[in-house]
KOLKOLTOR-582618 format. One line per field, with one value per atom (N, C-alpha, C): residue in one letter; atom name; x, y, z. Coordinates in steps of 0.001 Angstrom, whole numbers, plus 500000, padded with zeros to 6 digits. Atoms other than C-alpha are relative to their C-alpha. Layout:
! residues N
residu = (A | ...);
atome = (CA | ...);
px = (X | ...);
py = (Y | ...);
pz = (Z | ...);
This chain:
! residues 179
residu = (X | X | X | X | X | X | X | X | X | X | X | X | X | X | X | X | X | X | X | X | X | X | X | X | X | X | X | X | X | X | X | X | X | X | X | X | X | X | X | X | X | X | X | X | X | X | X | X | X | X | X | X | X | X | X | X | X | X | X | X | X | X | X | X | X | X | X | X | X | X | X | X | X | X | X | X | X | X | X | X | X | X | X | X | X | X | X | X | X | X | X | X | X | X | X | X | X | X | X | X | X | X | X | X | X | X | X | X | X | X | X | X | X | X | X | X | X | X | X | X | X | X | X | X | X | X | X | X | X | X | X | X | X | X | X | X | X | X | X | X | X | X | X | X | X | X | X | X | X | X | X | X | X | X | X | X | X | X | X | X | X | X | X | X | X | X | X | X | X | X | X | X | X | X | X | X | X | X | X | X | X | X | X | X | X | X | X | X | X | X | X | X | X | X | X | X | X | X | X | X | X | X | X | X | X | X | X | X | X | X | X | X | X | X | X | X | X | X | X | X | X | X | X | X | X | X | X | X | X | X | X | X | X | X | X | X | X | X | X | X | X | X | X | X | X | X | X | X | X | X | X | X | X | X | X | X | X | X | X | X | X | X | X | X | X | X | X | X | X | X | X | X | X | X | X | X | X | X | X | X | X | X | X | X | X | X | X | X | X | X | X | X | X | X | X | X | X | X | X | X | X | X | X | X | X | X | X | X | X | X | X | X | X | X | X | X | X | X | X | X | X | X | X | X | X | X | X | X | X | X | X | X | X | X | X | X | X | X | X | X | X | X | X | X | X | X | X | X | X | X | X | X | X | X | X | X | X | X | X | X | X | X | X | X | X | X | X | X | X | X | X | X | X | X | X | X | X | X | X | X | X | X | X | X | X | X | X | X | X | X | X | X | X | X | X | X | X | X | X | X | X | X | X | X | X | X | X | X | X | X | X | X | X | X | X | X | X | X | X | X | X | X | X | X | X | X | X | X | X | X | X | X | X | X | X | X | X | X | X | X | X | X | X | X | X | X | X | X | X | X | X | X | X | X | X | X | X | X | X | X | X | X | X | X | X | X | X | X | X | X | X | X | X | X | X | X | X | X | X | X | X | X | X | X | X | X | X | X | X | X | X | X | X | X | X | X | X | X | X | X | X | X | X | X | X | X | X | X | X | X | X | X | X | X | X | X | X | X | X | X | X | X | X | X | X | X | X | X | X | X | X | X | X | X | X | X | X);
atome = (N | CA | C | N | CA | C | N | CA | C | N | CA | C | N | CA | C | N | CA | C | N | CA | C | N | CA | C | N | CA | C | N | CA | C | N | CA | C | N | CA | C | N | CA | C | N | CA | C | N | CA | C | N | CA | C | N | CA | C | N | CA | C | N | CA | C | N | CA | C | N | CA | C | N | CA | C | N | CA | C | N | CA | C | N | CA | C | N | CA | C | N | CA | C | N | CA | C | N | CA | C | N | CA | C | N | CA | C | N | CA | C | N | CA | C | N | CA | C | N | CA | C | N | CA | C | N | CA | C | N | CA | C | N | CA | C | N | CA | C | N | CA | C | N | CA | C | N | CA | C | N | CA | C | N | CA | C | N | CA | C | N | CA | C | N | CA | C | N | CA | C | N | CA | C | N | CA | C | N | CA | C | N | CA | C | N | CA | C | N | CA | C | N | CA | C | N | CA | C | N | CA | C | N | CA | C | N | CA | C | N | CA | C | N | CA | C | N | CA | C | N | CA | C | N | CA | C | N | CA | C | N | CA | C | N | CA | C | N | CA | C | N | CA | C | N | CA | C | N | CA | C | N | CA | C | N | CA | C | N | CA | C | N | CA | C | N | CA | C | N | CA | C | N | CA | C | N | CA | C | N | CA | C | N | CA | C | N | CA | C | N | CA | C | N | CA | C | N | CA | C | N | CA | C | N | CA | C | N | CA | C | N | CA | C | N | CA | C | N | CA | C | N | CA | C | N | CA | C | N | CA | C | N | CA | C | N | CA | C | N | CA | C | N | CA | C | N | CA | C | N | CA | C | N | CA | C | N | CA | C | N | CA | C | N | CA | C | N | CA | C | N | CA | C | N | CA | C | N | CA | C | N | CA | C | N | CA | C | N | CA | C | N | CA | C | N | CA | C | N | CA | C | N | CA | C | N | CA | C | N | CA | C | N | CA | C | N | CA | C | N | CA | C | N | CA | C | N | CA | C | N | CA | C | N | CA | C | N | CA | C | N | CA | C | N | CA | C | N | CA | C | N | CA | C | N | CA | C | N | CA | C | N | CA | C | N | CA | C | N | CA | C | N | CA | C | N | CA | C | N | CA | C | N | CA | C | N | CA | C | N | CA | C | N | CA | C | N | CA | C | N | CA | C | N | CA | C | N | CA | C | N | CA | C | N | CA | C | N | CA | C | N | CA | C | N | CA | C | N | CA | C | N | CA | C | N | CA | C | N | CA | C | N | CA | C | N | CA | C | N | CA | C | N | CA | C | N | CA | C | N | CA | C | N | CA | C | N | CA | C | N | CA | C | N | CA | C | N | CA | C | N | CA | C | N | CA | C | N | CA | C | N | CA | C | N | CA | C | N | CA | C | N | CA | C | N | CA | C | N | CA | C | N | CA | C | N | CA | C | N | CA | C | N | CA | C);
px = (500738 | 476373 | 500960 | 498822 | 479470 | 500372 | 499382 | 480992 | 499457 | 501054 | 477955 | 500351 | 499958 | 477922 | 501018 | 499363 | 481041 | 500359 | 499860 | 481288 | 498882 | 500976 | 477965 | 500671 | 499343 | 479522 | 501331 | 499392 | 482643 | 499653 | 500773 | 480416 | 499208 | 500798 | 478620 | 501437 | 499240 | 481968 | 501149 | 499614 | 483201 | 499104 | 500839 | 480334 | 499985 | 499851 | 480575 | 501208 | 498685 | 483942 | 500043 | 500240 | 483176 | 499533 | 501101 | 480394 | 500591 | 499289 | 482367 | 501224 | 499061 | 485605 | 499238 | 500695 | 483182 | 499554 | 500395 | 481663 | 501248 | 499164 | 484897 | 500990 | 499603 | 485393 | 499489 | 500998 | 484359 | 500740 | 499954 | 484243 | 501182 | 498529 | 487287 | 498893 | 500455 | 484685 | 499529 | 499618 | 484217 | 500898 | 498781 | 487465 | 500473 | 499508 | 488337 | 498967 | 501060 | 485339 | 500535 | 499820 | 486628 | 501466 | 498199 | 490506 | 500303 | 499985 | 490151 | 499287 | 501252 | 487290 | 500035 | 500871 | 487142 | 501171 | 499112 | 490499 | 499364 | 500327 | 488160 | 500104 | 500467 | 487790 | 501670 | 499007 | 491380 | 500574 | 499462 | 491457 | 499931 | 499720 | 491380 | 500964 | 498794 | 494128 | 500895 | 499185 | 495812 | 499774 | 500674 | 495048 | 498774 | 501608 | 492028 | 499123 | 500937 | 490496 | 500023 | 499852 | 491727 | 499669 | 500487 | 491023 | 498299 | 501705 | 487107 | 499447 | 500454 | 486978 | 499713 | 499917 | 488012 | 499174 | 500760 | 485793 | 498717 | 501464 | 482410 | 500191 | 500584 | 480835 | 500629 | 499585 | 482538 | 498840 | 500914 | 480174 | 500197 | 499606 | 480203 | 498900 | 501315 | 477291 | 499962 | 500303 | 475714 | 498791 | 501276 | 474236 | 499162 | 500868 | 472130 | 498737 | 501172 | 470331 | 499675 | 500223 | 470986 | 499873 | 500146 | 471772 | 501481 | 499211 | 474717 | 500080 | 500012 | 475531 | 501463 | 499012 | 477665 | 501186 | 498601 | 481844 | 500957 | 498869 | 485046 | 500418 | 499905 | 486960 | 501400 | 499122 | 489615 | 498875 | 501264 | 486187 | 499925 | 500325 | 485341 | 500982 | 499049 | 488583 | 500204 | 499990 | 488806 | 498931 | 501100 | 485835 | 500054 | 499686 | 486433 | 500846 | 498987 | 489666 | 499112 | 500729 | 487295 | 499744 | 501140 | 485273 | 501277 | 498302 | 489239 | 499984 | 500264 | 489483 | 499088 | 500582 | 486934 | 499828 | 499988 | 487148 | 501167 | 498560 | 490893 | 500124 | 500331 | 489986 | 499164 | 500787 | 487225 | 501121 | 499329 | 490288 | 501097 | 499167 | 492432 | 499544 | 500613 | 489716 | 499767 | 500007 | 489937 | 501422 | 499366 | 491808 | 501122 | 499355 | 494821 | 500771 | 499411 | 496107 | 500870 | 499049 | 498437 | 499203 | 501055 | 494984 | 500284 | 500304 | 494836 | 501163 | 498958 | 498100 | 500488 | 499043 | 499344 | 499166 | 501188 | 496207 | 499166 | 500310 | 495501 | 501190 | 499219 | 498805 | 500607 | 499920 | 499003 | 498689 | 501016 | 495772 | 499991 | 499898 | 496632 | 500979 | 499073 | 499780 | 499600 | 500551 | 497805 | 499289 | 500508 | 495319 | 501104 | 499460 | 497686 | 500854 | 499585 | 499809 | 499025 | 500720 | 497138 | 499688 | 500416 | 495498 | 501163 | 498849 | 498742 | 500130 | 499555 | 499613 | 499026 | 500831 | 496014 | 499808 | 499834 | 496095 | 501476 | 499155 | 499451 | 500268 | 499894 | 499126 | 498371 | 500746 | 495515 | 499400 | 500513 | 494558 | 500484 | 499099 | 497380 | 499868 | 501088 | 495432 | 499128 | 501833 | 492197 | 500348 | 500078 | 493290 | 500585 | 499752 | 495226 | 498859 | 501168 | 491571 | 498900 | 500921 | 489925 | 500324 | 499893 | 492140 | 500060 | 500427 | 491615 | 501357 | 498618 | 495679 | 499071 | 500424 | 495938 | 499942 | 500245 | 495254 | 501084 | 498399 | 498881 | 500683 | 499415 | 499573 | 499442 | 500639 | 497323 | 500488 | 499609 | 498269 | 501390 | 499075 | 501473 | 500588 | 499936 | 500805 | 499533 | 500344 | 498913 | 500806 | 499182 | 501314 | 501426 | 498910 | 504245 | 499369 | 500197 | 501989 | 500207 | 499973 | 501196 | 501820 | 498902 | 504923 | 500763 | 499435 | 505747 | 499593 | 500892 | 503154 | 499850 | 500462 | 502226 | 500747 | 499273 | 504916 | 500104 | 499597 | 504835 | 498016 | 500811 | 501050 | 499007 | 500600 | 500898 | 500658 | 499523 | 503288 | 499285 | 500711 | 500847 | 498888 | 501501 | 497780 | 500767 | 499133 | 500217 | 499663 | 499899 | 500836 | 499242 | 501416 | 497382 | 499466 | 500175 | 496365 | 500132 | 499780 | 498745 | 499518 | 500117 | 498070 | 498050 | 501081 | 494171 | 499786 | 500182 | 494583 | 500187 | 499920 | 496160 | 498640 | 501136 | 493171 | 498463 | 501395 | 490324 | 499972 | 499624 | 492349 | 499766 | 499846 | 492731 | 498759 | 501169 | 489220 | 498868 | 501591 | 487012 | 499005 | 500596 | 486023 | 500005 | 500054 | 484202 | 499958 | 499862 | 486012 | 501121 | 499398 | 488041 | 501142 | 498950 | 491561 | 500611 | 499072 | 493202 | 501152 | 498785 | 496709 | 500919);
py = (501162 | 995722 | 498876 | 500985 | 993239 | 500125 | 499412 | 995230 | 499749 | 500060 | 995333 | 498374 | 501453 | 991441 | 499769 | 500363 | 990914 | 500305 | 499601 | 993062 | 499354 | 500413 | 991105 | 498721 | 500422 | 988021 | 499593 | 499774 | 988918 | 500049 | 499716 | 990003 | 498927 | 500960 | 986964 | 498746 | 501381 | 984139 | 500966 | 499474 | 987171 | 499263 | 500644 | 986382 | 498811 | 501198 | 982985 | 499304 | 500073 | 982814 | 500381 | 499357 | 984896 | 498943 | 500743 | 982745 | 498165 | 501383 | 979222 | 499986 | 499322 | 981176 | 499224 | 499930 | 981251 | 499173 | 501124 | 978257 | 498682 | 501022 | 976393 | 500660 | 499828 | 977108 | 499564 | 501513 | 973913 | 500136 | 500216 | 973329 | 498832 | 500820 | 971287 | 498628 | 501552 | 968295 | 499354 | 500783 | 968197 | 499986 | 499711 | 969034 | 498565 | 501209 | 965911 | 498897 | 500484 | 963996 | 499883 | 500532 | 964158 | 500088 | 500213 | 964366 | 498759 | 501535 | 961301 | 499040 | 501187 | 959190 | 499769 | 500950 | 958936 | 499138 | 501528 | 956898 | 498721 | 501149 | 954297 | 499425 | 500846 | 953641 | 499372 | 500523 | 952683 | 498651 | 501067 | 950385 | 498457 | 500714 | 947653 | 499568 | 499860 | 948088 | 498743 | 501036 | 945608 | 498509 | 501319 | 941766 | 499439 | 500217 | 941861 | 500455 | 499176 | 944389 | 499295 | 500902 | 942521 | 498803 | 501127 | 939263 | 499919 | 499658 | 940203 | 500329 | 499127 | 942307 | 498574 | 501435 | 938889 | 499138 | 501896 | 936331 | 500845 | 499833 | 938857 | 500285 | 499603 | 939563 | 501658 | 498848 | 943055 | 500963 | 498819 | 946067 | 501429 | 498698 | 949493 | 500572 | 499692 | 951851 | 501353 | 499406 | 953036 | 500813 | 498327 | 956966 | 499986 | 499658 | 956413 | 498831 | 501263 | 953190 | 500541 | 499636 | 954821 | 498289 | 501509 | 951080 | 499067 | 500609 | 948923 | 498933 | 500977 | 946856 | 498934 | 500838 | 944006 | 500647 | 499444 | 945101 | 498849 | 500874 | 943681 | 500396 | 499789 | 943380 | 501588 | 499003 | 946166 | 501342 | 498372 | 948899 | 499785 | 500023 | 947788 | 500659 | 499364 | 948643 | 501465 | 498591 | 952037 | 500669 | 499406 | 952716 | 500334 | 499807 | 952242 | 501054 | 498909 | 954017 | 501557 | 498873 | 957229 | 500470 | 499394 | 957401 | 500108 | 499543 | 957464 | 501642 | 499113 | 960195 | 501097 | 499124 | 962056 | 500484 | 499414 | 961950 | 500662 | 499194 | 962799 | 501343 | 498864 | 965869 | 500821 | 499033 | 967130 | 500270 | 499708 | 966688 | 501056 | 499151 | 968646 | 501409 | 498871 | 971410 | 500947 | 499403 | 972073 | 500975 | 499007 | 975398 | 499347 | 500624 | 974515 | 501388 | 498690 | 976721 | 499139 | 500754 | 975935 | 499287 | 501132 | 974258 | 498921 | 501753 | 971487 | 499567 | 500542 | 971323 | 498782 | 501183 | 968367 | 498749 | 501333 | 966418 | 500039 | 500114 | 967077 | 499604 | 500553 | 966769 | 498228 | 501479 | 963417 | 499712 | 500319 | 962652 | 499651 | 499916 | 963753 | 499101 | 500496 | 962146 | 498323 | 501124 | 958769 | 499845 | 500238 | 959107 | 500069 | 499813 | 960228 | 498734 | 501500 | 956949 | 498955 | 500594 | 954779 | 499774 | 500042 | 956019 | 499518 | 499708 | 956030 | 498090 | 500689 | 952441 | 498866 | 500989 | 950763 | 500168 | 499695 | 952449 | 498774 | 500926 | 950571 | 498354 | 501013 | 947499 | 499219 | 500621 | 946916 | 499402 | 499833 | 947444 | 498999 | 500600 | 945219 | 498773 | 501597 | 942310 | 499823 | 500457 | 942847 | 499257 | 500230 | 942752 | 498264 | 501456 | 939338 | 499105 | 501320 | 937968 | 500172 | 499678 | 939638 | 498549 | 500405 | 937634 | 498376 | 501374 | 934414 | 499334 | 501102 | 933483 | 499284 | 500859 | 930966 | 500630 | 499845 | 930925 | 500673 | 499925 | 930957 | 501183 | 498812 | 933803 | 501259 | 499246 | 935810 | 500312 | 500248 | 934871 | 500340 | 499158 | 935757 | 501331 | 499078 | 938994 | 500675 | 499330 | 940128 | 500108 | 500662 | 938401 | 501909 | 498736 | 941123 | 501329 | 497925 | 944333 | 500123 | 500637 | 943039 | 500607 | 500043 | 942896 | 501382 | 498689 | 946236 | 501431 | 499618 | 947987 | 500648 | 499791 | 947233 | 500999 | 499338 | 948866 | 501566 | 498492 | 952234 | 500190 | 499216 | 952685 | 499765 | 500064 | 951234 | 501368 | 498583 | 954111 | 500990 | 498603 | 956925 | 499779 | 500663 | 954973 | 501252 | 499947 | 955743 | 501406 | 498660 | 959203 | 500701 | 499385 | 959980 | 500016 | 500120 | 958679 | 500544 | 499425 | 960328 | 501789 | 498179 | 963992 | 499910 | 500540 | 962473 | 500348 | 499848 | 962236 | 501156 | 498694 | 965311 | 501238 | 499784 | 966860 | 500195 | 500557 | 965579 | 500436 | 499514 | 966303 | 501555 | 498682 | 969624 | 500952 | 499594 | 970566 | 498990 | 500405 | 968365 | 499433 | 500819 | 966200 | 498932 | 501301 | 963250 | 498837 | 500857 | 960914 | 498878 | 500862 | 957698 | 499063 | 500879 | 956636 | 499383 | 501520 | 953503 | 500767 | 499834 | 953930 | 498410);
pz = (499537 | 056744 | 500406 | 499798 | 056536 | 501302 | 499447 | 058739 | 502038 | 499107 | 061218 | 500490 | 499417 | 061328 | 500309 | 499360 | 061759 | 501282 | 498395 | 065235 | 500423 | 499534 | 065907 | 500385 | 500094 | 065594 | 500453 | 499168 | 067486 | 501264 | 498488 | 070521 | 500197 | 499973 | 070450 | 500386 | 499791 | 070388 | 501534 | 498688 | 073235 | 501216 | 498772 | 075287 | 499997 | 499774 | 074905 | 500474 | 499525 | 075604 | 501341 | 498319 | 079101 | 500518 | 499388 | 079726 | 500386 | 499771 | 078987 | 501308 | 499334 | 081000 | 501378 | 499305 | 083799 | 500965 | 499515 | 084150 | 500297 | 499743 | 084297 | 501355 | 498140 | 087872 | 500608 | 499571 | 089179 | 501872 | 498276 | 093092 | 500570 | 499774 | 094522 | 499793 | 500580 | 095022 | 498252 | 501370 | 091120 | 499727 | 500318 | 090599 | 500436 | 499586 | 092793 | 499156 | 501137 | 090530 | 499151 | 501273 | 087434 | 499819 | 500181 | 088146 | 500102 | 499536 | 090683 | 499765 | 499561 | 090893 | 498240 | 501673 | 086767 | 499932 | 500702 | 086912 | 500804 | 499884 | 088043 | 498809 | 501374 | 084515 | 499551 | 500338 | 084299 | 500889 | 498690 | 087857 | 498734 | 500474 | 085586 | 498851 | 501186 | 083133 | 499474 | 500050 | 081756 | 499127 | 500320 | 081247 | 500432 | 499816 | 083519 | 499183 | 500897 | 081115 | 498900 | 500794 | 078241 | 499706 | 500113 | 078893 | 499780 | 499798 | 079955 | 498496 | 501292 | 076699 | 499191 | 501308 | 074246 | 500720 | 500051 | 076304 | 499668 | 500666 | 075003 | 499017 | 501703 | 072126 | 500045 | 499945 | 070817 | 499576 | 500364 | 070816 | 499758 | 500321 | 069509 | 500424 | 500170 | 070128 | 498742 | 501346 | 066946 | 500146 | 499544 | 067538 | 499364 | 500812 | 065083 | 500207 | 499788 | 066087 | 501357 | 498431 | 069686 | 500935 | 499054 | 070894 | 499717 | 499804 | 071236 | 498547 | 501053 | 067922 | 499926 | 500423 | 066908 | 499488 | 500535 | 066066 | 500032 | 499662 | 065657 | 501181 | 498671 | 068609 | 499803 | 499865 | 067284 | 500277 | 499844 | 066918 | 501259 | 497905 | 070757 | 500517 | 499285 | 071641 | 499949 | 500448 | 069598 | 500938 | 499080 | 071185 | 501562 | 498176 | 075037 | 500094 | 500500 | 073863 | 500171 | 500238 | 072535 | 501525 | 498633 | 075860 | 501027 | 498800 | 078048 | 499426 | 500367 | 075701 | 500317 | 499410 | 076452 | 501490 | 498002 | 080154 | 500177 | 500238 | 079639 | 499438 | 500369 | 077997 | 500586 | 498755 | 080587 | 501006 | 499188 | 082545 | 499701 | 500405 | 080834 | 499620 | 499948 | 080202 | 501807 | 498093 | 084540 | 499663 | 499724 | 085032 | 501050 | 499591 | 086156 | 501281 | 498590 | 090147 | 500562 | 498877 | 092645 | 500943 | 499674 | 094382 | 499910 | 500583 | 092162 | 498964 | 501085 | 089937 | 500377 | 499952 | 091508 | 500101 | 500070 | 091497 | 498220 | 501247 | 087738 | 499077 | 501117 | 086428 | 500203 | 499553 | 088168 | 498929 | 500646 | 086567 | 498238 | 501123 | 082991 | 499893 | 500068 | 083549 | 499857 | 500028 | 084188 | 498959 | 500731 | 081697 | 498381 | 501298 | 078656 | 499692 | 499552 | 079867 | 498982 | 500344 | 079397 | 498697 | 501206 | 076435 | 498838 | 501128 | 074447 | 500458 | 499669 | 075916 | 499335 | 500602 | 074972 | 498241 | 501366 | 071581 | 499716 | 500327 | 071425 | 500076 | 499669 | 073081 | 499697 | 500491 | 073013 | 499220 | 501418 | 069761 | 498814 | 500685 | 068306 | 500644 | 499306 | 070904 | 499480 | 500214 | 069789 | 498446 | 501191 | 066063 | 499793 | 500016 | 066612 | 500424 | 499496 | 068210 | 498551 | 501209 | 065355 | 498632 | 500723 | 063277 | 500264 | 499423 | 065175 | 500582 | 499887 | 066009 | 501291 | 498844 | 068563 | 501738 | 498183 | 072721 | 500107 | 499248 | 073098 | 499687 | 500496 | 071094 | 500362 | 499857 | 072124 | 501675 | 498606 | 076239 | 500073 | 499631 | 075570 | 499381 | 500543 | 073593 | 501409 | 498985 | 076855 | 501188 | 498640 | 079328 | 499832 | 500361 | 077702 | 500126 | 499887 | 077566 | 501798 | 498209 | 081382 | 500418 | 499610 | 081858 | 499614 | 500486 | 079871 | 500878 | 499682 | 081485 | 501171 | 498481 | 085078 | 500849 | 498565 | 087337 | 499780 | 500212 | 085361 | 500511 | 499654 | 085528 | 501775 | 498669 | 089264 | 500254 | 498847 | 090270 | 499211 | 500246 | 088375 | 500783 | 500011 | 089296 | 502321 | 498585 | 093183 | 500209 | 500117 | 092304 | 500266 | 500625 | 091284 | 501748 | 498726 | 094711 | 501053 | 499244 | 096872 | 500154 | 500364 | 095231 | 500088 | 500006 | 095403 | 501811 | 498586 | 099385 | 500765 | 499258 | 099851 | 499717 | 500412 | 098221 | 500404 | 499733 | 099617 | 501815 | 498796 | 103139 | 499961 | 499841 | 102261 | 499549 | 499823 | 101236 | 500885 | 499672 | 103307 | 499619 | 500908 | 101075 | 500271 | 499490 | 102193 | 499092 | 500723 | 100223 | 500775 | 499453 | 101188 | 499291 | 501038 | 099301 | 500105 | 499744 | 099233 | 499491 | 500421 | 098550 | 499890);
């Protein structure tokens, strides 16, 4: 009987394994979707994002109320954080060919950037607003990530772009990229 279930069991996380296999053979226009178009969520990086974040109220959303609740401003951040995360990881679940390698590893390359950068820099902002220092300290805690920052993730943000254009050229994809 053991024996039984366990080949049941086996043939069951097989087929699911086929079946997941399968379905991750996404069409160049998602492929260009969730490589390119999700680093919208990063076009703001920086002190614009930062600043915006500290002049609202910080929110988390709480699955269980299923609605947006009151946080400190370090949980807001963790949080935005989470959801990079997860898009960064749909991106990194795309089968990687000579197709699309140079428009995903640009991509990953941007997002892993980021994430690692707001985990470092953000998080260590929010907690100084959490803890109330002053304007000044805070303006020139952002002014330095700003300054640490900017010129590395303009040239991925670049990167991402150029391997983005060739892309969209090369399947027919009616999309339109600033560079």
């Amino acid at each position: 009987m053991k024996n039984t279930l366990n080949k049941s069991i086996a043939f069951v996380l097989i087929a699911v394994s086929i079946i997941t296999t399968s379905c991750t053979n996404l069409s160049p226009e998602k492929t260009f979707e969730i490589a390119a178009l999700n680093s919208n969520l990063l076009s703001r990086f920086g002190s614009k994002e930062i600043n915006e974040k500290l002049q609202s109220e910080p929110q988390v959303y709480d699955e269980s109320q299923k609605k947006m609740i009151p946080s400190s401003y370090q949980d807001n951040f963790k949080y935005d954080i989470s959801n990079l995360e997860i898009q960064f990881n749909r991106i990194k679940e795309i089968p990687e060919d000579d197709d699309n390698k140079e428009l995903l590893q640009a991509s990953k390359d941007l997002f892993a950037y980021a994430i690692a950068k707001q985990k470092e820099g953000y998080l260590p902002i929010a907690k100084m607003k959490d803890e109330k220092v002053s304007p000044e300290q805070l303006e020139k805690a952002i002014a330095d990530f700003d300054a640490s920052t900017q010129n590395e993730i303009d040239a991925k943000f670049t990167k991402l772009m150029t391997a983005a254009k060739a892309y969209v050229e090369k399947h027919n994809i009616n999309a339109k990229i600033g560079i």
